[in-house]
N, CA, C and O of each residue as an XYZ file, in Angstrom:
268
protein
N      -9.579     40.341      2.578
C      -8.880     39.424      1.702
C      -7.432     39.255      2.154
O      -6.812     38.209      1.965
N      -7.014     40.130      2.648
C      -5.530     40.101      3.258
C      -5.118     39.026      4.368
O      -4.180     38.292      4.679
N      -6.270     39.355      4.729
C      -6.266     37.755      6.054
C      -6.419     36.902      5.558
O      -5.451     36.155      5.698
N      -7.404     36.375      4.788
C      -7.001     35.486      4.491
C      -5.757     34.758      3.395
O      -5.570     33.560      3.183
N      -5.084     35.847      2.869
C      -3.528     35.275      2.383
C      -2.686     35.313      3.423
O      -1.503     34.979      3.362
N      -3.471     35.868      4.763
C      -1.990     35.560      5.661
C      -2.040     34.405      5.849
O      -1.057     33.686      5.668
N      -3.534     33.824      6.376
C      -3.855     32.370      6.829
C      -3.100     31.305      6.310
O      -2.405     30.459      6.873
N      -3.546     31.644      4.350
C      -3.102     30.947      3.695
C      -1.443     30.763      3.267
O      -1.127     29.879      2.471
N      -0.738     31.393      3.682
C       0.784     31.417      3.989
C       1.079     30.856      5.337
O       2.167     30.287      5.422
N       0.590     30.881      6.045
C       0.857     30.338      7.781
C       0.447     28.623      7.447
O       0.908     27.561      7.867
N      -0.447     28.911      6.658
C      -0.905     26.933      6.715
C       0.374     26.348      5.942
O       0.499     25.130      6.068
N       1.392     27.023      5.127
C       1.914     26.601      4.012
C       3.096     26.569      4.859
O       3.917     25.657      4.766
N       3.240     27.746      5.864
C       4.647     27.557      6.647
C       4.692     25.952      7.509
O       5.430     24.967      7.520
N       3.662     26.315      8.054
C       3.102     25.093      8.719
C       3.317     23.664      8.061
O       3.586     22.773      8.866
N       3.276     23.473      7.342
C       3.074     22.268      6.580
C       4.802     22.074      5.816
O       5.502     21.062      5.840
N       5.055     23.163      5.305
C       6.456     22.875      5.424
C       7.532     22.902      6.428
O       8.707     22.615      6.202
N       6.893     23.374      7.876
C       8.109     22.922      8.914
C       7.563     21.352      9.067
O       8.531     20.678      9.418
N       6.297     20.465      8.928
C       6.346     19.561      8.927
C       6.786     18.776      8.136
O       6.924     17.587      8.425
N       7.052     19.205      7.140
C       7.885     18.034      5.700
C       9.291     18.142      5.872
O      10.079     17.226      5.641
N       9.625     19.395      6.324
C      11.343     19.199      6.482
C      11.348     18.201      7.613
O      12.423     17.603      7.576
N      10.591     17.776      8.599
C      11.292     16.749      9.936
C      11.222     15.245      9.117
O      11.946     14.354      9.563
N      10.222     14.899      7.732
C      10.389     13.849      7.536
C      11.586     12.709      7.146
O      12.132     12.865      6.054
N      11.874     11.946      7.712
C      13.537     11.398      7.166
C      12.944     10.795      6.035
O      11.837     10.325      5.768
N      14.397     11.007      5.249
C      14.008     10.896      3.585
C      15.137      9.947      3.368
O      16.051      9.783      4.176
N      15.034      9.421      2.385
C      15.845      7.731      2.197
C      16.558      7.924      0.344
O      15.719      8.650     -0.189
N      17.153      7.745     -0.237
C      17.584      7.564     -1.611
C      16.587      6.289     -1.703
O      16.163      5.341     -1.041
N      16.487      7.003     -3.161
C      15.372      5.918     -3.979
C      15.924      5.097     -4.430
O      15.211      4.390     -5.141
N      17.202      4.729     -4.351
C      18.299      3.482     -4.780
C      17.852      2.549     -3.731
O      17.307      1.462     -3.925
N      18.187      3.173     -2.427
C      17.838      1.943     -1.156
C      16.400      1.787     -0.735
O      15.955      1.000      0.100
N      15.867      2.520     -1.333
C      14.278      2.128     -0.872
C      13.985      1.081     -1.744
O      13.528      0.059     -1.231
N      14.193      1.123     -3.278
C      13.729      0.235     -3.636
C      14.807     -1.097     -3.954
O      14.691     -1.780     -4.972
N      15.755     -1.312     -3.017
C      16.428     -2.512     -3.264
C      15.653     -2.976     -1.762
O      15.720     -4.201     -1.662
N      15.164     -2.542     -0.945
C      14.418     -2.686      0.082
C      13.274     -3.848     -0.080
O      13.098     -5.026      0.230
N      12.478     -2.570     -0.894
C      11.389     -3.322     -1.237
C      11.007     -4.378     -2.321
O       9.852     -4.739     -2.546
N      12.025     -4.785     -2.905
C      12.393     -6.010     -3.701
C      12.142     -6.880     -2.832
O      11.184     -7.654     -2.836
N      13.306     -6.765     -1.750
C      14.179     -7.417     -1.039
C      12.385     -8.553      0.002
O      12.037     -9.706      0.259
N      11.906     -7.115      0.178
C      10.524     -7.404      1.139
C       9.701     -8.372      0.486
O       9.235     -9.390      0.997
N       9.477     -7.723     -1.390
C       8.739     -8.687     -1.760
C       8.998     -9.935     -1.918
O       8.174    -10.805     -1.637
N      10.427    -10.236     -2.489
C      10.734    -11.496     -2.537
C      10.641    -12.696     -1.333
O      10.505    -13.916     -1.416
N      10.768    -11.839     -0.256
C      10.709    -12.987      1.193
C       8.802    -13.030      1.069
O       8.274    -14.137      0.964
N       7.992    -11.864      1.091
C       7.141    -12.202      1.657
C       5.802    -13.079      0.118
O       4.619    -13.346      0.330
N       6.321    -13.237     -0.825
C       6.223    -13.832     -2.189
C       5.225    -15.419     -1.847
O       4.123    -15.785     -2.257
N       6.383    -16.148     -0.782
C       5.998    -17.521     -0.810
C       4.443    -17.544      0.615
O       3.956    -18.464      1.274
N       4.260    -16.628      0.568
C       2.721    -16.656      1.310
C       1.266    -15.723      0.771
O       0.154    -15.633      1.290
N       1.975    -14.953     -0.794
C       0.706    -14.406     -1.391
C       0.056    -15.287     -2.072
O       0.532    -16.101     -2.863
N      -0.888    -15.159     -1.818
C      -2.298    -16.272     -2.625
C      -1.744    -15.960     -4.471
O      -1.599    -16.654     -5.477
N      -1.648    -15.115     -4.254
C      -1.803    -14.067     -5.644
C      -0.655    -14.537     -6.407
O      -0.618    -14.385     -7.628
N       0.394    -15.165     -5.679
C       1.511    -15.461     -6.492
C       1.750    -16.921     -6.542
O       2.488    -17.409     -7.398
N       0.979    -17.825     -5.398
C       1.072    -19.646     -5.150
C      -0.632    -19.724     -5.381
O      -1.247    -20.779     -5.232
N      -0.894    -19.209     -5.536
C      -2.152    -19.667     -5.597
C      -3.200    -20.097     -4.575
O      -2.810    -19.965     -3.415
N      -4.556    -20.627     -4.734
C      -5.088    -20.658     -3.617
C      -5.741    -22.224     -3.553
O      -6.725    -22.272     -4.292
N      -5.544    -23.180     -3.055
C      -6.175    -24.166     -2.512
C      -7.457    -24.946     -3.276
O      -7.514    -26.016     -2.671
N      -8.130    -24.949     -3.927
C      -9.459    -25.333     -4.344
C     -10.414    -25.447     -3.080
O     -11.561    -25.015     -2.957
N      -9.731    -26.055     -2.292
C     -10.749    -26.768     -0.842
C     -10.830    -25.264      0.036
O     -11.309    -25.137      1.163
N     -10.206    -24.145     -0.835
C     -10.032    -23.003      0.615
C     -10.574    -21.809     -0.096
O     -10.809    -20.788      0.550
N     -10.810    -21.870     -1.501
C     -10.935    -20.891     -2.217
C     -12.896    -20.582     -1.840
O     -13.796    -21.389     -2.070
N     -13.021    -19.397     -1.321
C     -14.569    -19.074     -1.595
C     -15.366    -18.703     -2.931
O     -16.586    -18.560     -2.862
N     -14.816    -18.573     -3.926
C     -14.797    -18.572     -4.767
C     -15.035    -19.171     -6.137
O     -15.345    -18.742     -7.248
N     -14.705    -20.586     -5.478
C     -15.049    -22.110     -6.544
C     -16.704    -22.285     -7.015
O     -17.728    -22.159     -6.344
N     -16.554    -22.546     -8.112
C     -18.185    -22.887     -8.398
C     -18.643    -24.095     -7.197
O     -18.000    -25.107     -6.920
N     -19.700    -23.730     -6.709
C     -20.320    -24.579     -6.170
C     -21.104    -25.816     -6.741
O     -21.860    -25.851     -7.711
N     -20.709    -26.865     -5.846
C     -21.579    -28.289     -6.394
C     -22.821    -28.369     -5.873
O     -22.951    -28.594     -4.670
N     -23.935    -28.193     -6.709
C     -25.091    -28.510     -6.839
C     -26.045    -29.605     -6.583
O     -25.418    -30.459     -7.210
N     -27.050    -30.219     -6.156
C     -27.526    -31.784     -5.807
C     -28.447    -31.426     -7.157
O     -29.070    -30.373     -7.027
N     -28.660    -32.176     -8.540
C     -29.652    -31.888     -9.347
C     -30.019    -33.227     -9.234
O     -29.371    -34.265     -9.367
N     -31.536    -32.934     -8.879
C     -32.304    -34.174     -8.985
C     -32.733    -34.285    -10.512
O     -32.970    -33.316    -11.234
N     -32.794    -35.608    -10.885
C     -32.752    -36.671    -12.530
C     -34.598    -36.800    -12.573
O     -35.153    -37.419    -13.481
């Protein structure tokens, strides 16, 4: 059992010499960032202009009903 709490301390060292190399940003400028991103990239989401009728896969389909 001892081995394996060493293991399990070595994976933990491990994993925290990898989180300290990550560069870390203030959450002030990240998210004036990503405003910033959404607003430019805004005028090409379907989701926000909408989608076409003639482009949409989605539209009820027209039917031939014979009378």
């Amino acid at each position: 059992m001892n081995q394996n709490v060493c293991q399990s301390m070595r994976q933990t060292v491990e994993q925290l010499r990898t989180e300290v190399k990550v560069n870390r940003m203030k959450i002030s400028q990240t998210c004036q960032e990503l405003v910033k991103y959404c607003e430019q990239q805004s005028r090409h989401d379907p989701l926000v202009i909408g989608v076409p009728s003639s482009e949409n896969p989605f539209r009820e389909k027209n039917s031939c009903i014979l009378l």
